[in-house]
Backbone and ligand atoms as CSV (ligand in chain L), in Angstrom:
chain,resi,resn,atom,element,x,y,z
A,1,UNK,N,N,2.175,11.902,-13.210
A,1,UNK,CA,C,3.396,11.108,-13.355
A,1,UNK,C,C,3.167,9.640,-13.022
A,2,UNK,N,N,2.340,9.688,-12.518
A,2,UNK,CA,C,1.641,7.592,-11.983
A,2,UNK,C,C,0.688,7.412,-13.012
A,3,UNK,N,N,0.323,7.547,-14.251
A,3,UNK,CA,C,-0.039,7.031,-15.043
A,3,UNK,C,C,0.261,5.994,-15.654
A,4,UNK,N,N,1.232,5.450,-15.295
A,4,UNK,CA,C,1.872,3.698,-16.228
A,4,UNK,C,C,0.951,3.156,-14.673
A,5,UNK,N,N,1.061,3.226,-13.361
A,5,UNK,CA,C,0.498,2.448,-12.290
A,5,UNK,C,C,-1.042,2.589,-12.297
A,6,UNK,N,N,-1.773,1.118,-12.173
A,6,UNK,CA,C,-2.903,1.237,-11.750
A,6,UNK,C,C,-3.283,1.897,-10.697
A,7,UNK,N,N,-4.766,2.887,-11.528
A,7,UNK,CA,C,-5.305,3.634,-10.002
A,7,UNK,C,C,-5.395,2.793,-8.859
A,8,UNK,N,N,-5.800,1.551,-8.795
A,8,UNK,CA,C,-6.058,0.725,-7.185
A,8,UNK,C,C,-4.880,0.683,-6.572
A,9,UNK,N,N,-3.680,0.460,-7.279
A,9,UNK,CA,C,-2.397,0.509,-6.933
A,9,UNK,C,C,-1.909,1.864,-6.066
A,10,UNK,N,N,-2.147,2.857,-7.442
A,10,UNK,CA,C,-1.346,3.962,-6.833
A,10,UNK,C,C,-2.516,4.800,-5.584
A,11,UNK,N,N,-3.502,4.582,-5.481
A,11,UNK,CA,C,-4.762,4.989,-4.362
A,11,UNK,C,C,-3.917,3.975,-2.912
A,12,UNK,N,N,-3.700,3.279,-3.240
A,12,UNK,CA,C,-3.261,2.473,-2.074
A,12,UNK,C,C,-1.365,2.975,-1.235
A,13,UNK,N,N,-1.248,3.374,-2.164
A,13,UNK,CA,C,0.567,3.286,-1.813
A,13,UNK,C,C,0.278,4.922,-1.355
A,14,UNK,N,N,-0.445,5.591,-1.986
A,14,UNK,CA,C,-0.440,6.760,-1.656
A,14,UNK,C,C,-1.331,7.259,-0.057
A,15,UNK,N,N,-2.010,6.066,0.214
A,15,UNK,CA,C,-2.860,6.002,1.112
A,15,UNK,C,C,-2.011,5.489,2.372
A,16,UNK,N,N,-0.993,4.600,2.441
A,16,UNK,CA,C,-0.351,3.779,3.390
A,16,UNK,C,C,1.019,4.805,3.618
A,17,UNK,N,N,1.456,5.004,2.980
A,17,UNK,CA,C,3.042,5.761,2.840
A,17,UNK,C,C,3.148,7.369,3.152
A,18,UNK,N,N,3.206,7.646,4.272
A,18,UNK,CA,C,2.845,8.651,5.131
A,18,UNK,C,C,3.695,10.078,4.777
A,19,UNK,N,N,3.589,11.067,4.455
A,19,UNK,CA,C,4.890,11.996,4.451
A,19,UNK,C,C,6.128,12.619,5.499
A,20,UNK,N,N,5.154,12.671,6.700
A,20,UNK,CA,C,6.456,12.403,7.907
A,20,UNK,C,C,6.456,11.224,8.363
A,21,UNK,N,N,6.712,10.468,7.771
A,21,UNK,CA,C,8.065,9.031,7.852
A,21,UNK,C,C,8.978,9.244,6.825
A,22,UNK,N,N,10.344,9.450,7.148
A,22,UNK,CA,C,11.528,9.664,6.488
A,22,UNK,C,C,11.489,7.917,5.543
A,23,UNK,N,N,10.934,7.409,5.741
A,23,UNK,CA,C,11.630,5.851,4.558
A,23,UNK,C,C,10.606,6.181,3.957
A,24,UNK,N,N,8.831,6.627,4.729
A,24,UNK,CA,C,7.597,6.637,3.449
A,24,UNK,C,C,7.975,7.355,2.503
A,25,UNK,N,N,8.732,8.918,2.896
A,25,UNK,CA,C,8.989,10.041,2.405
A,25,UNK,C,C,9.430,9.694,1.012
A,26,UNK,N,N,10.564,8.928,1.092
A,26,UNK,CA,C,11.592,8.611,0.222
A,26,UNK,C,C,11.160,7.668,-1.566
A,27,UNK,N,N,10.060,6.291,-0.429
A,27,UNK,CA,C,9.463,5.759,-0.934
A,27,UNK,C,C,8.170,6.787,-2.023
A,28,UNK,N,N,7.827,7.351,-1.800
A,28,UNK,CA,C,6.786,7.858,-2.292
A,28,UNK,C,C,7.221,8.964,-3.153
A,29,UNK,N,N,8.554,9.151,-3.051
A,29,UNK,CA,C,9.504,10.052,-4.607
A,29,UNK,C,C,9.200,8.894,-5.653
A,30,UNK,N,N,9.670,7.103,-5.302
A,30,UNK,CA,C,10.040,6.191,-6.326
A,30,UNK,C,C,8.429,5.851,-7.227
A,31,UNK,N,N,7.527,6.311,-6.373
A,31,UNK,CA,C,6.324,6.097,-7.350
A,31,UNK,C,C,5.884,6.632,-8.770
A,32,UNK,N,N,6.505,7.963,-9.054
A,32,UNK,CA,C,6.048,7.982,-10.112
A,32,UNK,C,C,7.541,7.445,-11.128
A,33,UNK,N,N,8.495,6.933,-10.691
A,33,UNK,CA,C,8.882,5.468,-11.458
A,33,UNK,C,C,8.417,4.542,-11.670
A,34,UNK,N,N,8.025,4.258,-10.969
A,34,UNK,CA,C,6.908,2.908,-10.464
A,34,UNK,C,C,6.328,2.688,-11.961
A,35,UNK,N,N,6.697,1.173,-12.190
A,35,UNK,CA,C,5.514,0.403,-13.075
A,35,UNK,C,C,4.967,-1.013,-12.838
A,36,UNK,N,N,4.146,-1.575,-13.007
A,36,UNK,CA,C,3.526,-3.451,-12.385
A,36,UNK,C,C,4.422,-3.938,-13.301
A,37,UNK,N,N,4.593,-4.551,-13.051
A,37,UNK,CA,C,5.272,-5.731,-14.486
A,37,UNK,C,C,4.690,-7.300,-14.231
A,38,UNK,N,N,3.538,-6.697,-13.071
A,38,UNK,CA,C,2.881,-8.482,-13.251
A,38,UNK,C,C,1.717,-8.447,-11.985
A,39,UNK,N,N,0.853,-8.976,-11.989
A,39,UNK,CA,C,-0.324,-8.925,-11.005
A,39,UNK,C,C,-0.748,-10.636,-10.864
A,40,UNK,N,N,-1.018,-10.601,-9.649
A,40,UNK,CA,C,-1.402,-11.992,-8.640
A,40,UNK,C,C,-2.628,-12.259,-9.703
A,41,UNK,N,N,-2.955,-13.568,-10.364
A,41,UNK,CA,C,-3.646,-14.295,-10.956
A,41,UNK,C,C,-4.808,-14.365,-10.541
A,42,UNK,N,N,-4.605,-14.324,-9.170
A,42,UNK,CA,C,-6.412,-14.681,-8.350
A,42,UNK,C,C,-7.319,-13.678,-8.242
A,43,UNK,N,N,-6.697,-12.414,-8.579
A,43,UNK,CA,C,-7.951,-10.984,-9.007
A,43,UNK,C,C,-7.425,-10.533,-7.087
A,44,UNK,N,N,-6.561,-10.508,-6.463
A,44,UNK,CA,C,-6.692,-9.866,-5.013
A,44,UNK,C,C,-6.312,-8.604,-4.804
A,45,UNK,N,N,-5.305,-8.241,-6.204
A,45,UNK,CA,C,-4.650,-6.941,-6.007
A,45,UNK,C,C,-3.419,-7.239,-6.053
A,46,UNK,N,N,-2.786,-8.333,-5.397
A,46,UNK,CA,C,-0.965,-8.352,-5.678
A,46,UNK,C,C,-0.946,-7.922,-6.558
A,47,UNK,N,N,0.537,-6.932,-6.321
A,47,UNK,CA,C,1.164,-6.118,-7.460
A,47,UNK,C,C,2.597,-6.489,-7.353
A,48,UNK,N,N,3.085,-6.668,-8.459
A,48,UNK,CA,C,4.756,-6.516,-8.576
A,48,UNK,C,C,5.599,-5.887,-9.068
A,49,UNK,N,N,5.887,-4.523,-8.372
A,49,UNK,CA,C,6.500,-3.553,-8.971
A,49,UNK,C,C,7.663,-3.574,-10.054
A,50,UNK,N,N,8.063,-2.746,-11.037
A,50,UNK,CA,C,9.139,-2.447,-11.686
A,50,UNK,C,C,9.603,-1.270,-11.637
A,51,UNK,N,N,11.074,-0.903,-11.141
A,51,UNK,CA,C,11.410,0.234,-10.844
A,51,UNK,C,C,12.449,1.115,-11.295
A,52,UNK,N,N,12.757,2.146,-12.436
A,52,UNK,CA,C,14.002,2.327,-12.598
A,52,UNK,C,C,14.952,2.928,-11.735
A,53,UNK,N,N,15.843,2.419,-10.844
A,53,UNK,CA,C,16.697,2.650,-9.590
A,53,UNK,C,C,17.469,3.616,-10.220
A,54,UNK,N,N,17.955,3.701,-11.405
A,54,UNK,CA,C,18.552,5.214,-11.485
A,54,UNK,C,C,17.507,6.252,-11.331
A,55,UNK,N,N,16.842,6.472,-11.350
A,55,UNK,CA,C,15.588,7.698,-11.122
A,55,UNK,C,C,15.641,7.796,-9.882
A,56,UNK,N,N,15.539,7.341,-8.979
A,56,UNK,CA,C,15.158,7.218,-7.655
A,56,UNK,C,C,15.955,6.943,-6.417
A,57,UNK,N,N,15.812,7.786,-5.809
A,57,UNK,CA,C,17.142,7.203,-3.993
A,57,UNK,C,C,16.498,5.952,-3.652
A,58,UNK,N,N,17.498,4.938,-3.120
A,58,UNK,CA,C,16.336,4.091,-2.150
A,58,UNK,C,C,16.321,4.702,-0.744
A,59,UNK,N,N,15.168,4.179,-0.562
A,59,UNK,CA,C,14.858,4.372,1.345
A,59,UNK,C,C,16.141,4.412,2.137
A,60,UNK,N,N,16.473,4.721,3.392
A,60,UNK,CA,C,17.331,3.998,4.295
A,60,UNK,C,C,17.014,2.734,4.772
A,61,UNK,N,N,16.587,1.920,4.641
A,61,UNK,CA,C,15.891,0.771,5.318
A,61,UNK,C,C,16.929,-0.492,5.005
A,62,UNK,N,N,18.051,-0.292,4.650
A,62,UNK,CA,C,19.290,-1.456,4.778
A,62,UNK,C,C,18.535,-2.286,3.343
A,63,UNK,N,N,19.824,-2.763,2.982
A,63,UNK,CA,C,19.719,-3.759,1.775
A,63,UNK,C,C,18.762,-5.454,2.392
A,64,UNK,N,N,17.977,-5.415,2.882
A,64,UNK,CA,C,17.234,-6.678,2.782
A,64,UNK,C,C,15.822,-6.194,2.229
A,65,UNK,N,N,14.936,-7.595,2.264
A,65,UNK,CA,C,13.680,-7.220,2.009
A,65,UNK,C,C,13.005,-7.208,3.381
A,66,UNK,N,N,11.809,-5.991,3.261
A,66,UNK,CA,C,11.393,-5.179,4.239
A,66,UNK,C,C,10.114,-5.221,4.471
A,67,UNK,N,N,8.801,-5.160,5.230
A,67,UNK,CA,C,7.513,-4.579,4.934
A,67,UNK,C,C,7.666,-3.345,5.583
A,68,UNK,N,N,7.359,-2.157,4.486
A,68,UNK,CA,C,7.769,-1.178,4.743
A,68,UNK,C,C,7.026,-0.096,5.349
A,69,UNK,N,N,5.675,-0.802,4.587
A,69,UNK,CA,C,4.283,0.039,5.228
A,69,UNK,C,C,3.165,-1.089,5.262
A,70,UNK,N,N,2.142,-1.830,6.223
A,70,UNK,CA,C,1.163,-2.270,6.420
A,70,UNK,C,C,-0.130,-1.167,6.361
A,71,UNK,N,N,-1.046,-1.911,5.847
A,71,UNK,CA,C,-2.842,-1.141,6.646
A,71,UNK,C,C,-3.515,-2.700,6.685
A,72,UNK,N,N,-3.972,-2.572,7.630
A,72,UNK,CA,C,-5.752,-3.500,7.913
A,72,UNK,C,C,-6.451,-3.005,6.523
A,73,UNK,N,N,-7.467,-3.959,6.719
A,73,UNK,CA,C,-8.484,-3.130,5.959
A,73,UNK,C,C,-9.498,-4.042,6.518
A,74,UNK,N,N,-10.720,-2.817,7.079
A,74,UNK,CA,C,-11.482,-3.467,7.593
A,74,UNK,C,C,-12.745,-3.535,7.203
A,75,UNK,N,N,-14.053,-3.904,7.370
A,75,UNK,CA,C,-15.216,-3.630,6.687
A,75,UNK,C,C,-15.711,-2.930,7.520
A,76,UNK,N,N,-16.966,-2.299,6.970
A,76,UNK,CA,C,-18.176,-1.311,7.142
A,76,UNK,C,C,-18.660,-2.097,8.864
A,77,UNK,N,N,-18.260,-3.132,9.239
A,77,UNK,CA,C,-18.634,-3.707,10.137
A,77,UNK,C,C,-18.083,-3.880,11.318
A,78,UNK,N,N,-16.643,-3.079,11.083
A,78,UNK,CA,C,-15.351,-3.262,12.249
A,78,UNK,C,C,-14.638,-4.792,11.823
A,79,UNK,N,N,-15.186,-5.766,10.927
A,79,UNK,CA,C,-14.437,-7.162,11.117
A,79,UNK,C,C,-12.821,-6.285,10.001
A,80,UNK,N,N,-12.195,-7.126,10.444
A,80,UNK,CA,C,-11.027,-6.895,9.701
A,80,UNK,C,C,-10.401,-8.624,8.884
A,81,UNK,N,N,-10.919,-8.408,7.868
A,81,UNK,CA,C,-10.914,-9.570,7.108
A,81,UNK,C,C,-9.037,-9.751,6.429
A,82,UNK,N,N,-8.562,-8.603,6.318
A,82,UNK,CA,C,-6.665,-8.656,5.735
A,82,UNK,C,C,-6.043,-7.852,6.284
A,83,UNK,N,N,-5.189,-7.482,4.805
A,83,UNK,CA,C,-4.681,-6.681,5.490
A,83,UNK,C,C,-3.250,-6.150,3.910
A,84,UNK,N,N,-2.832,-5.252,3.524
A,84,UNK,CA,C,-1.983,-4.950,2.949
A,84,UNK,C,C,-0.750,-4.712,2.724
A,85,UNK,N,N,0.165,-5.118,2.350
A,85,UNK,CA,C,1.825,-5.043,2.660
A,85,UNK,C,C,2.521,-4.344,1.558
A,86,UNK,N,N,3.368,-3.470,2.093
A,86,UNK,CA,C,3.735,-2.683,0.758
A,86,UNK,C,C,5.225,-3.218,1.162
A,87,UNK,N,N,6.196,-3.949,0.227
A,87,UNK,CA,C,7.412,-4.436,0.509
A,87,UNK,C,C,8.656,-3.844,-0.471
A,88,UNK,N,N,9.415,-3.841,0.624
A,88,UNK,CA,C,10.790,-3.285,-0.667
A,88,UNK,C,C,12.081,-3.752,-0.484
A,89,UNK,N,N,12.670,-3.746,-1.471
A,89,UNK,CA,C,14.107,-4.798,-1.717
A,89,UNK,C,C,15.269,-3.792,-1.671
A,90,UNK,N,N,16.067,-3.865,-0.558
A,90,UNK,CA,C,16.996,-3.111,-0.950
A,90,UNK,C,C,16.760,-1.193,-0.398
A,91,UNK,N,N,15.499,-0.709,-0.374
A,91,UNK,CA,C,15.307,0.298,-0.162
A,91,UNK,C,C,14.251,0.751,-1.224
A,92,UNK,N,N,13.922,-0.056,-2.251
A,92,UNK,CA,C,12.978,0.226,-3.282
A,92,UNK,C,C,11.912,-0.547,-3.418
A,93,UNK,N,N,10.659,0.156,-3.717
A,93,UNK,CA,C,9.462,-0.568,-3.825
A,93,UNK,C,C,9.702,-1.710,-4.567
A,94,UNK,N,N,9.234,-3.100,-3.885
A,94,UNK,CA,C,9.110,-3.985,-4.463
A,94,UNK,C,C,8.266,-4.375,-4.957
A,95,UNK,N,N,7.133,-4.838,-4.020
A,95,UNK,CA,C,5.227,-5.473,-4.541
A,95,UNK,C,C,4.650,-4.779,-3.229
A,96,UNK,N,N,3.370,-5.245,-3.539
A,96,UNK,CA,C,2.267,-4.765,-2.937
A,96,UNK,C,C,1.350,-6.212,-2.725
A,97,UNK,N,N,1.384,-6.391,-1.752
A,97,UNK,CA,C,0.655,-8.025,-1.133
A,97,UNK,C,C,-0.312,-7.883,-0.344
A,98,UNK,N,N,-1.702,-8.129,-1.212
A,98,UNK,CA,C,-3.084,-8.474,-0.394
A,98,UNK,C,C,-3.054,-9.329,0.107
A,99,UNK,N,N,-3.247,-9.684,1.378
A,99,UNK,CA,C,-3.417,-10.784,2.521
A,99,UNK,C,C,-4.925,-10.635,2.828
A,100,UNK,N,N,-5.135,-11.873,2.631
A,100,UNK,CA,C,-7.079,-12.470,2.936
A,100,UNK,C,C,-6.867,-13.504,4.452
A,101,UNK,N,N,-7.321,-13.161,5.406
A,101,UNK,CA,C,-7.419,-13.699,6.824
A,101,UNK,C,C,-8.683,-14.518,6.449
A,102,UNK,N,N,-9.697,-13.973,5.834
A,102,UNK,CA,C,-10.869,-14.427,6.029
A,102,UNK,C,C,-11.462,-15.301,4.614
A,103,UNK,N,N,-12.538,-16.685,4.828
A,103,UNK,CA,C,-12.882,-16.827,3.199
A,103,UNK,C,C,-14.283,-16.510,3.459
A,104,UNK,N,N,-14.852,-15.656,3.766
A,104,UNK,CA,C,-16.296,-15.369,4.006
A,104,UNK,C,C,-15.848,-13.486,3.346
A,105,UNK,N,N,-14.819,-12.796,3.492
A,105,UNK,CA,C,-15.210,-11.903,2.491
A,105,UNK,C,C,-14.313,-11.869,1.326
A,106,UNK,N,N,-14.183,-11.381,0.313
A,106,UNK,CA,C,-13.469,-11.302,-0.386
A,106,UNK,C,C,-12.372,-9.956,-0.333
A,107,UNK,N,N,-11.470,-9.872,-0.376
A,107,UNK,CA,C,-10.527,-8.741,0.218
A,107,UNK,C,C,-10.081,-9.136,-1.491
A,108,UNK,N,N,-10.194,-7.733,-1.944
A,108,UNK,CA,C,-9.164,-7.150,-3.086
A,108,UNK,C,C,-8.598,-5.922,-3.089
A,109,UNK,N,N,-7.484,-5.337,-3.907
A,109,UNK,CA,C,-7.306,-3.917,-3.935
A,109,UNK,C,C,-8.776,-3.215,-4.708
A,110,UNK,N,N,-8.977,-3.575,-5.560
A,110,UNK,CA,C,-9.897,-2.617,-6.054
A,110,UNK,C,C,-10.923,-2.248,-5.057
A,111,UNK,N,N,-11.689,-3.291,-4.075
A,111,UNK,CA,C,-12.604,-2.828,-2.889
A,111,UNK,C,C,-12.070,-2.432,-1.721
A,112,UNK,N,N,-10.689,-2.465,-2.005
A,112,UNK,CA,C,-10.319,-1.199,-0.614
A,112,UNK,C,C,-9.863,-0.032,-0.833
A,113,UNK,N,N,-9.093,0.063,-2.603
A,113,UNK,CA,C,-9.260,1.557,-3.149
A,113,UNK,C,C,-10.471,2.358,-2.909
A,114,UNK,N,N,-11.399,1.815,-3.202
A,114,UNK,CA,C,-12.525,2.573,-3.113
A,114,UNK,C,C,-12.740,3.519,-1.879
A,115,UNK,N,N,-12.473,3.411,-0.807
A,115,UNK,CA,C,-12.366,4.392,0.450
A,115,UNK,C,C,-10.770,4.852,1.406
A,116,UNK,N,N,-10.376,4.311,0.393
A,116,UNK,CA,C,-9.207,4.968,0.668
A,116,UNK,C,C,-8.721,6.223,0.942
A,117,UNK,N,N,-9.663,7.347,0.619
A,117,UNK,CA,C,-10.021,8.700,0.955
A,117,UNK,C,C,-10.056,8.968,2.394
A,118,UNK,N,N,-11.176,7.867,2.853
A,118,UNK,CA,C,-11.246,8.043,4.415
A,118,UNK,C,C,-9.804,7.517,5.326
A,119,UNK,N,N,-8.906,6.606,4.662
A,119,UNK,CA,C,-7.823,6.534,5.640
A,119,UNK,C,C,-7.050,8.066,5.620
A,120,UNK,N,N,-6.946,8.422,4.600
A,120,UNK,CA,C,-6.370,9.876,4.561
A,120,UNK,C,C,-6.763,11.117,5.219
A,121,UNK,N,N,-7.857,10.946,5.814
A,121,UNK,CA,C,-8.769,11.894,6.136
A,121,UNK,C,C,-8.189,11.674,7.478
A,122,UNK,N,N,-8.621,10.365,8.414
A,122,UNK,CA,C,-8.443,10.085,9.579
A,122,UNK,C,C,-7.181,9.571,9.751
A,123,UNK,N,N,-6.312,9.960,8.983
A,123,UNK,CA,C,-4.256,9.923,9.603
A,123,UNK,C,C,-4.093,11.332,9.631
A,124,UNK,N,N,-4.662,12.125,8.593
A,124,UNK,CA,C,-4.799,13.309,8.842
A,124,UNK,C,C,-5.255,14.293,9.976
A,125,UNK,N,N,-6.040,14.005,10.635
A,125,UNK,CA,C,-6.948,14.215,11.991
A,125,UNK,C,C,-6.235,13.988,13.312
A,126,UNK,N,N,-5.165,12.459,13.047
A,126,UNK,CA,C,-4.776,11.998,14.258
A,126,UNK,C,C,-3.253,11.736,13.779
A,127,UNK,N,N,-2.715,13.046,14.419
A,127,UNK,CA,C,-1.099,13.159,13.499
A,127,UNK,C,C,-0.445,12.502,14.653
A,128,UNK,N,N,-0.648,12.247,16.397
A,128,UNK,CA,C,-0.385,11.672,17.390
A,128,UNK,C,C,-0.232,10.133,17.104
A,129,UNK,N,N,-1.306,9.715,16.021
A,129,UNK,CA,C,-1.078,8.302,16.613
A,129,UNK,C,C,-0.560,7.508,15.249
A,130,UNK,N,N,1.169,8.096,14.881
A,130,UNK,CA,C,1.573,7.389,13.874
A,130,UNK,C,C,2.504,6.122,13.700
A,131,UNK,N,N,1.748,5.195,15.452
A,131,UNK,CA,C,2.431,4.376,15.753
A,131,UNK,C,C,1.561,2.912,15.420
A,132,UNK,N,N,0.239,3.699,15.349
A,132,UNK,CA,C,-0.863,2.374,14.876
A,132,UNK,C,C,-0.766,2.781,13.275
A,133,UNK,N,N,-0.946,1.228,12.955
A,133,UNK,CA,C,-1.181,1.179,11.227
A,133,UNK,C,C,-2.237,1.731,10.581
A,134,UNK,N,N,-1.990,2.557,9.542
A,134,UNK,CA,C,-3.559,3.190,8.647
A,134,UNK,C,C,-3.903,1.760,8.635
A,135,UNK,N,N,-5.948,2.335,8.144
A,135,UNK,CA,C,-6.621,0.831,8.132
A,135,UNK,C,C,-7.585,1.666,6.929
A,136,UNK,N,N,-7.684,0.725,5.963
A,136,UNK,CA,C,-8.409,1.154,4.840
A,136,UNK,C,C,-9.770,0.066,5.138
A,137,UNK,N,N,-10.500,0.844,4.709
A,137,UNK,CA,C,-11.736,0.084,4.425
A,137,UNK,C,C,-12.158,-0.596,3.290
A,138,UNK,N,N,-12.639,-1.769,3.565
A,138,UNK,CA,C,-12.573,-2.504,2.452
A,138,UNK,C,C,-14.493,-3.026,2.162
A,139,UNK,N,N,-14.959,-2.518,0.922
A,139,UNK,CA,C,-16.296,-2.994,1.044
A,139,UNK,C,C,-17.050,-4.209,0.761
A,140,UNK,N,N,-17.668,-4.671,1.469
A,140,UNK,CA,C,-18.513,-6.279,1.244
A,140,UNK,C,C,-19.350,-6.245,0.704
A,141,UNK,N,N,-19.104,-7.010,-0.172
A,141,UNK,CA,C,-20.136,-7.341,-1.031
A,141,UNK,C,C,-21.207,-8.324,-0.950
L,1,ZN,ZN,ZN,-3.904,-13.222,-5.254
């Protein structure tokens, strides 16, 4: 059903947006609505969702705009060069915003899709600690 969304996209939202969190919960019905209707120019991964709101509940998260789910993403090295923002308007996915802290690596979605497996693995493992942010790994090139 996420076939209109890019895999880096939908590897990521599916990676950050937890199933016991009642707003991730909710959020992660609206994905396979989910379509881009436009991507950040500079190659980082910004995404800007399009959503059909009749298909979908919004979140509880009150009518403003929200960051609804964060991850780090860090390298193979422990540095943590960004970081990812999944935002929503109203209660519905809005965009998806790569943040670069650093200009020595390059932080995109596509090189932090890539291990995105392992954040799933280790939120999975540590169901106690769903008070720190998933952290995806992001690889250097
Ligand atoms: Zn960009």
């Amino acid at each position: 059903m996420t076939e209109c969304l890019p895999a880096d996209v939908a590897d990521v939202l599916a990676a950050v947006l937890c199933t016991d969190n009642p707003v991730h919960a909710t959020l992660r019905r609206q994905v396979p609505h989910l379509s881009v209707r436009g991507r950040c120019t500079c190659g980082c991964g910004t995404a800007y969702f399009e959503l059909d709101t009749s298909k979908a509940e919004p979140a509880p998260t009150g009518p403003g705009t929200i960051v609804a789910a964060e991850a780090q993403l860090v390298t193979e090295a422990g540095e943590c060069p960004g970081e990812v923002l999944v935002c929503t308007q109203g209660g519905y996915l809005s965009w998806l915003e790569v943040c670069s802290w650093s200009g020595d690596v390059e932080v995109t979605l596509a090189a932090a899709s890539l291990a995105a497996d392992t954040l799933l693995i280790s939120d999975g493992q540590s169901s106690a600690a769903s008070a720190a942010p998933p952290t995806l790994r992001v690889q250097v090139q």
